[in-house]
C-alpha positions, 0 to 999 in steps of 0.5 A, spaced: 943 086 292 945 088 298 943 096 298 936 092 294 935 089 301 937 095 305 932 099 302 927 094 303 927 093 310 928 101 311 921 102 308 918 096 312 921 099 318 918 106 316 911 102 314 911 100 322 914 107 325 908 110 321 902 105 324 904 105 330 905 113 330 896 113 326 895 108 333 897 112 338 895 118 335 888 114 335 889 113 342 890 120 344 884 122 340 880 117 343 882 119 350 879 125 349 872 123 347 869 122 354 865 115 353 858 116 357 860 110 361 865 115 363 860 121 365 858 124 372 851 124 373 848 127 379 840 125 382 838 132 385 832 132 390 830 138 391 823 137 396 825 132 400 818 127 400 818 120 402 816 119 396 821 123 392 827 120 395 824 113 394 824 114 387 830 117 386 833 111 389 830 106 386 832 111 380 839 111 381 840 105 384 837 102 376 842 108 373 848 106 376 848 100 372 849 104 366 852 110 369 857 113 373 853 116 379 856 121 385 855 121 392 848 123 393 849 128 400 855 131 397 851 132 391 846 135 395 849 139 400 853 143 393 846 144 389 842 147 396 848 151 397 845 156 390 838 155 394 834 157 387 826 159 389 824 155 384 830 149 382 824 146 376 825 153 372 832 154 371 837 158 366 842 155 362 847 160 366 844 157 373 844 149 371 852 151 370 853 153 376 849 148 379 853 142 375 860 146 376 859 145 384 856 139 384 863 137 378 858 133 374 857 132 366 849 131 367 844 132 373 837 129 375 831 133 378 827 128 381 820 129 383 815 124 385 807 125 388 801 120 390 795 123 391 788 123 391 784 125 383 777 125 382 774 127 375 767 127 372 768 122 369 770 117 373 769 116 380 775 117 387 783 114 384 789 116 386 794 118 382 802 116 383 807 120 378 814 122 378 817 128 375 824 128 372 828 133 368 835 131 366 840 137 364 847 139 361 853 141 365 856 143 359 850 147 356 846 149 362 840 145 357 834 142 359 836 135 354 831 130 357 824 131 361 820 126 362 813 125 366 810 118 369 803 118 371 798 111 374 792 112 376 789 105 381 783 104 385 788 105 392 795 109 393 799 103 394 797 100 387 798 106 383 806 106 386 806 100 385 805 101 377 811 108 378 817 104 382 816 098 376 817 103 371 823 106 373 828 100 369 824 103 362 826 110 364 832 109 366 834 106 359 830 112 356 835 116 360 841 113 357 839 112 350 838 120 351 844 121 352 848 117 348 845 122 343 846 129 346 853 127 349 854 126 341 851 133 339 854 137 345 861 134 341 860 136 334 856 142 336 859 148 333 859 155 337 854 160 336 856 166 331 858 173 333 852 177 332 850 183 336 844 183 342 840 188 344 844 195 346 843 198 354 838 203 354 842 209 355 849 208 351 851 211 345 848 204 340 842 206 343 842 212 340 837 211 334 837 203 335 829 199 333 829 191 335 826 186 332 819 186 333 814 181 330 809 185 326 803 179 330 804 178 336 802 170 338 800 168 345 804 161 346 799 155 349 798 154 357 799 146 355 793 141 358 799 137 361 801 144 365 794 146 366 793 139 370 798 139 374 798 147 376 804 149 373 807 155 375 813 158 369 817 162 366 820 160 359 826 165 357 828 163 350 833 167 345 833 168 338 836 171 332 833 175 327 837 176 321 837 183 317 832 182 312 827 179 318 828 172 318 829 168 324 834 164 323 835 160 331 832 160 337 834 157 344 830 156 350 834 159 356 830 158 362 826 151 362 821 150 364 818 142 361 810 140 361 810 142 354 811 149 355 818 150 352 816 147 346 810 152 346 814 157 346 818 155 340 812 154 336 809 160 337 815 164 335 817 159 329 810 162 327 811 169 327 814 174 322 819 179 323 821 186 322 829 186 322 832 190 328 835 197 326 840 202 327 839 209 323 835 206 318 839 201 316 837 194 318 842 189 322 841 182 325 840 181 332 840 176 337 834 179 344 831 175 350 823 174 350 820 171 356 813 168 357 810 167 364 805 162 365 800 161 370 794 157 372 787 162 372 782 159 375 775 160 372 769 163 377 
């Protein structure tokens, strides 16, 4: 009876042990999933308007409710300190660079504008709108952009309709995020394939890429021809050796439809697999598309 109840105690003894080995081995697990509440975002602008720098503000004063904001000067200076000619067109290796100076997980780019519109069907407006692009640290991705348009009889009413919309964006924002932060963690790594070998090395030699047999013109957005952007999109994709394409990713953004125009059209193509000395391989290749307004005589 005696070894009976010696027994019995040592398993309840080793029950707890073992629960409170599973507890601690939870915590540690949950130490290193970053909650968002724990994420560092930066607001960046970049044309320093009165009317850019006072949505950003009202922007991340409503963010911060929500998020962990940086100082906005320090943030600044480490971001002006790139000096990229065109900061609403970057690659994913420039938004890296910028979140690793800055030391933050997220950055905002905020660009907000009044101006006076006219149309043939409609009389003089002025229209107030505001610009934001969200990208990842980690990633170097464009993961949220948005555009805010009103449009009122006078300047001060068509602001007034912007700067009441920020509280719903900002609650755009973080719901995005709650989902991207969840994705980058679970995202699996790129497989090995091989890319496009220099011009004047030994893999060269004999080498074909992959081309499609028709090439399609991808589509200058409306919006982007409205507001008269100017862009360059870099998107990467991967064809295996029987032709298929098997992912694609954009690499330099540009937002105003155009990304997805991109990946649209190329998501549209058939393509001849890469080769070396006539037998196929898969590969991975850059293509860039350049986007402009032409004004018509």
């Amino acid at each position: 009876m005696r070894i009976f109840n010696f027994t019995t105690e040592t398993q309840k003894h080793r029950e707890k042990i073992k629960i409170s080995v599973s507890l601690c081995l939870y915590g540690l697990m949950f130490l290193f999933v970053p909650t968002l509440s724990a994420q560092k975002l930066a607001l960046l602008v970049p044309e320093k308007t009165e009317q850019s720098v006072n949505y950003a503000g009202k922007l991340e004063t409503s963010l911060s409710a929500k998020l962990k904001i940086l100082d906005a000067s320090l943030s600044e200076t480490a971001f002006r300190a790139e000096n990229y000619e065109n900061p609403f067109n970057l690659t994913t290796g420039e938004s890296k660079i910028i979140g690793a100076r800055v030391g933050c997980d997220y950055f905002l780019l905020v660009k907000a504008i009044n101006q006076r519109r006219s149309t043939f069907a409609k009389a003089e407006f002025y229209e107030s709108y505001a610009v934001v692009y969200v990208a990842s640290a980690r990633t170097g991705r464009l993961v949220f952009w948005k555009l805010k348009s009103f449009e009122a009889k006078t300047p001060a009413a068509a602001d007034k309709e912007l700067f009441a919309s920020v509280d719903n964006l900002s609650t755009e924002i973080y719901e995005k995020l709650k989902a991207v932060g969840a994705e980058e963690l679970n995202e699996k790594r790129a497989q090995n394939i091989e890319e496009l070998p220099a011009e004047d090395s030994a893999e060269a030699k004999n080498f074909r890429p992959p081309l499609p047999y028709q090439r399609i013109k991808p589509e200058y957005t409306p919006l982007a021809s409205l507001y008269f952007v100017e862009a360059t999109v870099d998107i990467e994709i991967e064809v295996d050796a029987s032709g298929k394409l098997l992912k694609t990713e954009i690499v330099r953004w540009a937002g105003f439809g155009l990304d997805e125009s991109v990946t649209e059209t190329i998501r549209r193509m058939q393509w001849r697999p890469a080769s070396r000395n006539g037998k196929s391989l898969p590969m991975r290749v850059l293509l860039r598309y350049n986007f402009k307004k032409i004004e018509k005589d």
